[in-house]
TIKEDREN-650195 format. One line per 8 residues: number of its first residue (from 0); their letters; for each residue x, y, z of C-alpha. Coordinates in nm, 2 decimals, m for minus. Each point is the difference from the previous one (the first is absolute). Example, Ala and Ser with C-alpha at 12.3 -4.5 7.8 and 13.67 -1.06 7.14 Angstrom:
<mises>
0 = AS = 1.23 m0.45 0.78 ~ 0.14 0.34 m0.07
</mises>
This chain:
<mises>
0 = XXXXXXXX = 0.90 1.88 m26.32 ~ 0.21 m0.03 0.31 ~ 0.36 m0.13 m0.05 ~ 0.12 m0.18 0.28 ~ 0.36 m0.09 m0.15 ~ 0.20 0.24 0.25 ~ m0.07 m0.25 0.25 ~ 0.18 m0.32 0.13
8 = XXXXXXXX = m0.18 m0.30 m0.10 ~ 0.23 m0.21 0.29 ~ m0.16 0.21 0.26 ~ m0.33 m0.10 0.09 ~ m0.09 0.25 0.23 ~ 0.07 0.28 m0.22 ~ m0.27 0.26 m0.03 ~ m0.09 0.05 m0.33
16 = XXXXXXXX = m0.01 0.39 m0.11 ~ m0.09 0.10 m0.32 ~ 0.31 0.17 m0.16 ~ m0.19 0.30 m0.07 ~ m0.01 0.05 0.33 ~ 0.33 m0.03 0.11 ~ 0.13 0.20 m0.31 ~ m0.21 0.29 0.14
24 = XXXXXXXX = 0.15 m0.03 0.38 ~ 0.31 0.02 m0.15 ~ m0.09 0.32 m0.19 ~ m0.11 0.17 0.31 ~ 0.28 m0.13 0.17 ~ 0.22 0.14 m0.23 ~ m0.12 0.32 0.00 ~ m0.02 0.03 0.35
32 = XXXXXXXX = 0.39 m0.08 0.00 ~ 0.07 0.26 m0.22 ~ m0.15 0.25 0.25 ~ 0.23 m0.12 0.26 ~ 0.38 m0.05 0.04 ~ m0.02 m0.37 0.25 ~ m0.29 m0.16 0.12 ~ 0.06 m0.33 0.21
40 = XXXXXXXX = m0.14 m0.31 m0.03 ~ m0.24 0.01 0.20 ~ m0.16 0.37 m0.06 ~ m0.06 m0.20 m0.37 ~ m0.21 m0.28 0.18 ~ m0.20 0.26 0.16 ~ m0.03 0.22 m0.25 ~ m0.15 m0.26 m0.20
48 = XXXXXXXX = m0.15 m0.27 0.23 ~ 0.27 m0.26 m0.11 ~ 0.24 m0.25 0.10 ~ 0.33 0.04 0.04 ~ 0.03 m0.28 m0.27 ~ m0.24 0.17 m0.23 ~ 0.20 0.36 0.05 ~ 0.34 m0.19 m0.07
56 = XXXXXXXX = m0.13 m0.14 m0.28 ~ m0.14 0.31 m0.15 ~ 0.33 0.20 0.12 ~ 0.19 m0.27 m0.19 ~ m0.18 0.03 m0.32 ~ 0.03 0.39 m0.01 ~ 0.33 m0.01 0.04 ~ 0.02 m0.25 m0.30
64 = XXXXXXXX = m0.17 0.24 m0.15 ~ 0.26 0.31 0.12 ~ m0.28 0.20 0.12 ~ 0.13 m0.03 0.37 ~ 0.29 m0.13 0.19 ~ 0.02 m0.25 0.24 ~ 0.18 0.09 0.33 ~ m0.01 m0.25 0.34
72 = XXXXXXXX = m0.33 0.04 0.11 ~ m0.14 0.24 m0.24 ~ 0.05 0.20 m0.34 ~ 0.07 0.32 m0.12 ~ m0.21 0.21 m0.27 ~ 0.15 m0.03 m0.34 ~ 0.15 0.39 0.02 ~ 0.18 m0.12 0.35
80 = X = 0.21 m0.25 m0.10
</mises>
């Protein structure tokens, strides 16, 4: 079963990933973070073949999660920061 509840039901033109899927991006981003003391923005959206909303939003949500931190315009591994 896909659950579609981590996205905005006011935004029609939201894509509609299955959370499975974005749980796993963010598990490879993650690790790749961890090899690496800052990465920008917009290495992230290339890395990955997202955009800069999606990064931002995954950035965000590891932070939440204090596996990275946030910096302007990037992040820093966990063991950086």
């Amino acid at each position: 079963m896909i659950d579609f509840n981590h996205i905005r039901a006011d935004c029609p033109a939201a894509l509609k990933v299955a959370l499975h899927i974005v749980a796993a991006r963010r598990d490879k981003l993650a690790a790749w973070l961890q090899q690496r003391s800052y990465v920008p923005l917009t290495e992230v959206c290339a890395r990955f073949e997202i955009s800069e909303a999606t990064a931002r939003r995954d950035l965000a949500a590891l932070a939440d999660q204090k596996q990275i931190r946030r910096t302007h315009g990037g992040a820093l591994g966990e063991e950086y920061h």
